[in-house]
C-alpha angles and dihedrals in degrees: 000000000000115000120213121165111290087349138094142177134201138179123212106185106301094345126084121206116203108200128168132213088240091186107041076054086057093047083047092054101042091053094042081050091052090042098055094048098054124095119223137278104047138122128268134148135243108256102185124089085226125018131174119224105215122206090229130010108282144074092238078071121103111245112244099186140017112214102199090183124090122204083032093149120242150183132231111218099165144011127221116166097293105347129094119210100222133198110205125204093265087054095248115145140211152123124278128172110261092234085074096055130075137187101234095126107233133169143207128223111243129191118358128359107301119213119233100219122202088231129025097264140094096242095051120120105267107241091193146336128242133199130235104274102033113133116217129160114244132214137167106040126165129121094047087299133100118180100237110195117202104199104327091322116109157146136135134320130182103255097231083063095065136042117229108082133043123259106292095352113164118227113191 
């Protein structure tokens, strides 16, 4: 059996059947279509378990760097056919393919251990606590808070304490 994106072929003795994953094809098109319709810079995540950086858009490009980590948040910075030109946590920049991307908004802890509130407010009762570096998707900021859920584990974190989202974005 050969793989080629969306496609696939199999032989069963003389005969060869073409099928197509018509709905991975749908996902594919409903995130191309939200991708072309968005304006840089925003916020989107890495949905590939690995995923090369390029340093243009292109896969004629050397990779500069693997991110074997999917739902690692970025941000599009540029748009180039089907490239997106991407800004990672660190600040590093480069070019990846936007079928690697989602928009599932996600977000990383920065700095110092964050708490995960039961209510957007600095009083409330902390649900957890997350080190610098964990990776949640986020959902639900406005007033300077996002609830930001590890795993199934969340609660509310003030929004300068992660990276994922701009100062006082709201994020219905």
């Amino acid at each position: 059996m050969r793989f080629f994106p969306g496609v696939f072929f199999m032989r069963f003795g003389s005969w060869i059947i073409l099928g197509v994953a018509a709905l991975g094809l749908m996902t594919l098109s409903a995130e191309e279509a939200w991708a072309q319709q968005r304006k840089p810079p925003y916020f989107a995540s890495i949905t590939a378990g690995k995923a090369r950086m390029r340093t243009g858009p292109g896969r004629n490009y050397p990779a500069s760097w693997l991110y074997q980590r999917s739902d690692l948040p970025i941000r599009v910075i540029d748009i180039y056919g089907e490239w997106r030109k991407v800004q990672d946590p660190d600040g590093t920049e480069g070019w990846m393919q936007v079928n690697l991307l989602s928009d599932r908004r996600t977000a990383i802890v920065t700095g110092q251990i964050v708490e995960l509130r039961a209510q957007p407010r600095s009083s409330a009762k902390v649900n957890w606590r997350a080190a610098p570096g964990v990776v949640g998707r986020i959902s639900r900021c406005s007033d300077g808070w996002c609830y930001f859920d590890a795993r199934g584990r969340g609660g509310y974190v003030e929004q300068g304490r992660i990276w994922g989202t701009d100062p006082n974005e709201t994020v219905p």
